[in-house]
C-alpha positions in Angstrom: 8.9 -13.9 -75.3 6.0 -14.8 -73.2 4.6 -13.7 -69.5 2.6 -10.6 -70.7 5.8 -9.1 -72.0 6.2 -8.9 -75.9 8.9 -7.0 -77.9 8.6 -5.9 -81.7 11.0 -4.7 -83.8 10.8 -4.3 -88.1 14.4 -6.0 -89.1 15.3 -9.6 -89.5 19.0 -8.7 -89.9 21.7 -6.7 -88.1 22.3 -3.2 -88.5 25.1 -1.8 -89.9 25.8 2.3 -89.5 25.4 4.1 -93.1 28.4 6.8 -93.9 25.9 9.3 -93.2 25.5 8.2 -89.7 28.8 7.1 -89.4 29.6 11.5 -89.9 27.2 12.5 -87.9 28.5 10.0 -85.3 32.0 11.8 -85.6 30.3 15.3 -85.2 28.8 14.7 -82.0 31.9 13.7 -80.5 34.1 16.5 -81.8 35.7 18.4 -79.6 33.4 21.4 -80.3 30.1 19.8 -79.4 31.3 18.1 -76.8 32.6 21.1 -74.8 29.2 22.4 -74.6 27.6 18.9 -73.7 25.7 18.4 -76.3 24.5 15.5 -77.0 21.4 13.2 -78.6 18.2 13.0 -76.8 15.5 10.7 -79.1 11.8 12.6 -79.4 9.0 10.0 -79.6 6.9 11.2 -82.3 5.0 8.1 -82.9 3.2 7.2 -80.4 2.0 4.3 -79.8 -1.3 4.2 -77.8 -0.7 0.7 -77.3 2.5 0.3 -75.4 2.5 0.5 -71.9 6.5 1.1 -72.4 9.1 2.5 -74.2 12.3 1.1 -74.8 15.5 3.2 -76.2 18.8 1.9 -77.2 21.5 3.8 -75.9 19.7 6.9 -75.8 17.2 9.3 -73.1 13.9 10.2 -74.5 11.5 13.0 -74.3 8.6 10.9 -74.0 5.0 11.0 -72.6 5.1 7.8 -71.4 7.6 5.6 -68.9 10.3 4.0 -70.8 14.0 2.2 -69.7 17.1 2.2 -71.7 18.9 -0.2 -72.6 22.7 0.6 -72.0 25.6 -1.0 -73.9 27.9 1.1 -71.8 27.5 4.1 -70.2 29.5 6.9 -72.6 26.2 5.8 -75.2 24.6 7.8 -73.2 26.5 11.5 -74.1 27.4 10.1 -77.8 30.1 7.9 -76.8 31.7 11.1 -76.4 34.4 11.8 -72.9 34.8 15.2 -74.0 31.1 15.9 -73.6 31.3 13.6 -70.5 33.8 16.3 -69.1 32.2 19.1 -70.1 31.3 21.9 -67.6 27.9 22.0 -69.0 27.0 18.1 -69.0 26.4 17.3 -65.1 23.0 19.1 -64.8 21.5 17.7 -68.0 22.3 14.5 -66.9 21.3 14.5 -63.6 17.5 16.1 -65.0 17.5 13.4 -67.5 18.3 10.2 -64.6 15.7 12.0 -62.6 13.1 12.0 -65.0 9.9 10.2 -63.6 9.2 8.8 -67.3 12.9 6.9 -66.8 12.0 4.1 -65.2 14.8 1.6 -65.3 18.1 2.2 -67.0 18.9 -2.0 -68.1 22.6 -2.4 -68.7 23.8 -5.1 -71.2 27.0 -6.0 -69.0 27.7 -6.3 -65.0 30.9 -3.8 -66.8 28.4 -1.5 -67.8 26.0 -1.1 -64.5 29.9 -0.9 -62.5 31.2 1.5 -64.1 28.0 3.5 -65.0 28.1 5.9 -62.0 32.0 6.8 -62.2 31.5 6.7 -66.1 28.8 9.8 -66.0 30.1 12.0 -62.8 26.6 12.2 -61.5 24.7 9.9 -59.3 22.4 7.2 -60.4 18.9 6.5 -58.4 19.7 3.1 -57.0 16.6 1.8 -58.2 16.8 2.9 -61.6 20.2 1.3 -62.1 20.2 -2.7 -63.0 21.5 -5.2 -65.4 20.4 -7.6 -67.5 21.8 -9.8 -70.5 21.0 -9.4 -74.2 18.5 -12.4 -75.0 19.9 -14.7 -77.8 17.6 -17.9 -78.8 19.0 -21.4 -78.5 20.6 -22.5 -81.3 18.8 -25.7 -82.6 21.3 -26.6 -85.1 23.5 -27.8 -82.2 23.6 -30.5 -80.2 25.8 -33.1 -78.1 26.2 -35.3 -81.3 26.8 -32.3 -83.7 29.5 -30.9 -81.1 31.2 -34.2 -80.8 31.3 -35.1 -84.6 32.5 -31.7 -85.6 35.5 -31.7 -82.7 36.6 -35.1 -84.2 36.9 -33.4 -88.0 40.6 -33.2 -89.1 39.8 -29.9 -90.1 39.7 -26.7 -87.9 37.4 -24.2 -88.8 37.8 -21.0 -87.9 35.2 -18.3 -87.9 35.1 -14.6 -87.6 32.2 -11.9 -88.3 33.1 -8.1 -88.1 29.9 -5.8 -88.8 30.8 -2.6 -90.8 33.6 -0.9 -90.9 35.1 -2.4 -87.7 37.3 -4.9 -89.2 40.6 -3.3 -88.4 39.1 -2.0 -84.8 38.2 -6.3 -83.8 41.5 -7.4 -84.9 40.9 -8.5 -88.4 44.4 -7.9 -89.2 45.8 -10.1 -86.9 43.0 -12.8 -87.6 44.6 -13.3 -91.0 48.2 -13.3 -90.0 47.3 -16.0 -87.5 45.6 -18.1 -89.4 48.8 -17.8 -92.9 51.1 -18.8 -90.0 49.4 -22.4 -89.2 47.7 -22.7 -92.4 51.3 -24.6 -93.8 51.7 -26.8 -91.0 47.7 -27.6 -90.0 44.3 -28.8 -91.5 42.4 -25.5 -90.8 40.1 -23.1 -93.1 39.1 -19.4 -91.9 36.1 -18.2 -93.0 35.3 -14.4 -92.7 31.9 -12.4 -92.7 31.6 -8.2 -93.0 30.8 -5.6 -95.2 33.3 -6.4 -98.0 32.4 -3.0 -99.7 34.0 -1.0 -96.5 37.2 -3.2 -97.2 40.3 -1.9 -99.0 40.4 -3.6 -101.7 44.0 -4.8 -101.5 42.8 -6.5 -98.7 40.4 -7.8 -100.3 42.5 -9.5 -103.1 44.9 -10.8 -100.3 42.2 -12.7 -98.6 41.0 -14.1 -102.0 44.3 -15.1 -102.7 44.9 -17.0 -99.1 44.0 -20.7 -99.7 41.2 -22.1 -97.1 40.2 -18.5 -96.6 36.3 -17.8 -97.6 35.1 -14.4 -97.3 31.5 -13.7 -97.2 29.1 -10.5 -97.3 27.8 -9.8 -94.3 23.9 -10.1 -95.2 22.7 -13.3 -93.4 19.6 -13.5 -91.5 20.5 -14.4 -88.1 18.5 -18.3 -88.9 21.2 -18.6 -91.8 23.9 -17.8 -89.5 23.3 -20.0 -86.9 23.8 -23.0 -89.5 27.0 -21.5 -90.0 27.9 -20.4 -86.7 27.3 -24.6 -85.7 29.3 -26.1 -88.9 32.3 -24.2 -87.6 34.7 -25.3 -84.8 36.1 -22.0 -82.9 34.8 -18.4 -83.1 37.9 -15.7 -83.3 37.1 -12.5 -81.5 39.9 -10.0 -80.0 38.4 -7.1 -80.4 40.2 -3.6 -79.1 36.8 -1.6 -78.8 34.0 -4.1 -78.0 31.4 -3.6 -75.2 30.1 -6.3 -75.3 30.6 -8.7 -78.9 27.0 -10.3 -80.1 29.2 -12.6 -81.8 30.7 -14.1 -78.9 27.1 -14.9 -77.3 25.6 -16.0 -80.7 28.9 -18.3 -81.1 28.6 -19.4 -77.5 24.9 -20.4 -78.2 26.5 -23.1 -81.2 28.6 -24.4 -78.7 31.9 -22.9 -80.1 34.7 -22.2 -78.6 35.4 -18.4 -78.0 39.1 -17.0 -78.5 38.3 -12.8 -77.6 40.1 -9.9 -75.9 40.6 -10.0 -71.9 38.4 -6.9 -71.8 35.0 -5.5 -70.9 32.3 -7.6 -71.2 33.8 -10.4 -72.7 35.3 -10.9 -69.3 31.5 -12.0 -68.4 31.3 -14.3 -71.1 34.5 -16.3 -71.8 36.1 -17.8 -68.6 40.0 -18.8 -69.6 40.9 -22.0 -70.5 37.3 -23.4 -69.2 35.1 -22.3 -72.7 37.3 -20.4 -74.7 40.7 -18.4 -74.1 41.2 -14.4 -73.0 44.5 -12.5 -75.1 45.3 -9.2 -74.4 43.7 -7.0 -76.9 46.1 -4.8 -79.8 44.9 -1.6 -77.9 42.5 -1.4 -74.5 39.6 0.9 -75.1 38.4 -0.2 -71.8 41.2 -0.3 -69.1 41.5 -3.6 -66.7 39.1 -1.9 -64.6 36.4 -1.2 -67.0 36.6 2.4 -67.4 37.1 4.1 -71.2 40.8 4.6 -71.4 40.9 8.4 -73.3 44.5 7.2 -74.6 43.0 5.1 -76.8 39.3 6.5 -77.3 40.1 9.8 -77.9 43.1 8.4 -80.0 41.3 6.3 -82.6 43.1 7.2 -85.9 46.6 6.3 -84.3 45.6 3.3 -82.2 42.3 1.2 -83.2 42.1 2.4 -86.7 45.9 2.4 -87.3 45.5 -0.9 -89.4 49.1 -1.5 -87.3 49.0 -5.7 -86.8 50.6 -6.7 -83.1 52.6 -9.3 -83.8 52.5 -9.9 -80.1 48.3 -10.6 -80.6 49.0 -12.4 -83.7 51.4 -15.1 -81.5 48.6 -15.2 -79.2 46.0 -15.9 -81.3 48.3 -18.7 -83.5 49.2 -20.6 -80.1 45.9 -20.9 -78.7 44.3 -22.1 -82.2 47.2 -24.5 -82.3 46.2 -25.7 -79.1 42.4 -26.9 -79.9 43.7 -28.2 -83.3 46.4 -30.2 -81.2 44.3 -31.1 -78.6 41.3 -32.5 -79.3 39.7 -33.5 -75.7 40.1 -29.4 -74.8 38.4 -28.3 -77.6 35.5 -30.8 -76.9 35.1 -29.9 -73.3 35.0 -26.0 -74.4 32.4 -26.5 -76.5 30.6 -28.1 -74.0 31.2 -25.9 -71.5 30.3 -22.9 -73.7 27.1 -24.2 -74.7 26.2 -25.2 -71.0 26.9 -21.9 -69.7 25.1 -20.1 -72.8 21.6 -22.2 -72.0 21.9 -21.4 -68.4 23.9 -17.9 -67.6 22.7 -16.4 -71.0 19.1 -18.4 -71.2 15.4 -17.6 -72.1 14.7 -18.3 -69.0 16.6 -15.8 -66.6 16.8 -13.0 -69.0 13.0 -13.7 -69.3 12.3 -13.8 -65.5 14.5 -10.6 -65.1 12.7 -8.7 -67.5 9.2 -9.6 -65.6 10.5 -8.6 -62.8 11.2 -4.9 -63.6 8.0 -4.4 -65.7 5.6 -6.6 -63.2 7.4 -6.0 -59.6 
């Protein structure tokens, strides 16, 4: 990125858990494990006698050298587990860990995150270890005043929404299709949808295929293929129930798109009502209005999130505000302007940059 500070990593593409991890996920927040407050604690074995830093995701390390984490919300840290949060055992680890002279900075993604991050854990966080700073997503050159203006103006709407894994019920991919069969008669719009199709039921599957203006795509883009198609659509469909903070959102934000998400968490941060996009109340709140986890949701997964249950209530939501920006044409403009603007300045090289230098340089 520049001013002495240079980040590596091996993959071109995202990630996308494995059904091994995906178990061993669900182990370490059984009610067993987390009781005892256990929970994951990364070993560097590799060392690299290069790096002056490490940097985990999510995770402490036992490390021989100063790193920072970097925090998508603070349960990460005790396998997204509250049970292990609450556990008798947990408080002194913790506190050991946070007071670790190799931790230098603990970076959170979201202002939600660094909030709640104290209250979240039950144990006190060194002031100056605490801090945030937003994840750093490049400028989409694929978009541009002209582009924007030309694509509001097409008759057709096109809608666009990306799930990663096995998340598609969880993001409020159920309700995404309902919305879009209830305008699809009466409007000029297309939906087109990118996950994991093998993690799909396939009855699903075959419905979708079946829908007319609905393309459904493997998720296997490199991110330089998805911001073409990220910037040939018109509005990026988001309401996620258990999102901390929604890449998607950001990466849309960056092509100038319109953002229709969940009034919760981080996109809070991101999406500003009715100035670039539109906030719905979410099927379920994983985070509660304040930011916190809400345990009658996240330790209730199978009967809320992962209930495939559509809320109709959502899915009226979702309809009225695409009708809207089909309708009006001027509105949609503006909110692409406005969430490109605030995606080049808020969410730009430049701040996240100069943030970065200051905690590895001050």
């Amino acid at each position: 990125m520049g001013g002495g500070i240079l980040f590596t990593g091996e993959k071109n593409t995202y990630e996308v858990n494995s059904a091994i991890k995906k178990i061993i996920a669900d182990m370490l927040r059984t009610r067993i494990l987390g009781f005892w407050g256990i929970f994951k604690v990364n070993k560097v074995s590799n060392t690299n006698d290069t790096a002056d830093y490490y940097m985990s995701f999510n995770r402490f390390l036992k490390s021989e050298k100063p790193y920072v984490i970097y925090l998508e919300n603070p349960t990460a840290l005790c396998n997204y587990s509250l049970t292990c949060l609450q556990s008798p055992f947990v408080k002194q680890k913790l506190k050991k860990l946070l007071q670790d002279n190799k931790l230098k900075k603990i970076i959170c993604m979201s202002k939600a995150c660094e909030t709640t991050a104290e209250n979240v854990l039950g144990v006190p966080i060194p002031k100056e270890k605490l801090t945030q700073i937003y994840p750093y997503v490049p400028k989409n050159h694929h978009v541009d005043d002209t582009i924007i203006s030309k694509r509001c103006q097409n008759k057709k709407l096109k809608l666009l929404y990306i799930v990663q894994g096995m998340r598609f019920y969880s993001k409020g991919g159920l309700e995404v299709i309902a919305a879009y069969v209830k305008l699809r008669e009466k409007y000029n719009i297309s939906l087109t949808i990118i996950t994991n199709i093998n993690q799909m039921d396939k009855n699903l599957i075959k419905k979708i295929k079946s829908i007319q203006g609905m393309e459904l795509l493997e998720f296997q883009y490199p991110y330089c293929e998805l911001e073409k198609i990220y910037a040939s659509h018109s509005v990026l469909l988001q309401p996620s129930s258990d999102d901390s903070f929604g890449m998607t959102v950001l990466e849309g934000m960056k092509a100038g798109l319109p953002i229709i998400a969940s009034k919760m968490y981080a996109f809070k941060e991101m999406v500003t009502d009715g100035v670039n996009g539109f906030l719905l109340p979410p099927a379920y709140y994983f985070f509660q209005e304040d930011d916190m986890p809400n345990p009658d949701v996240w330790n209730h997964r199978r009967k809320t999130i992962y209930s495939c249950k559509i809320d109709p209530m959502l899915v009226n939501a979702l309809s009225k505000k695409i009708e809207n920006l089909y309708v009006n044409r001027t509105l949609l403009y503006s909110m692409s302007k406005n969430s490109l603007e605030r995606a080049d300045s808020t969410f730009g090289q430049k701040d996240i940059l100069n943030r970065w230098e200051n905690i590895f340089f001050e």
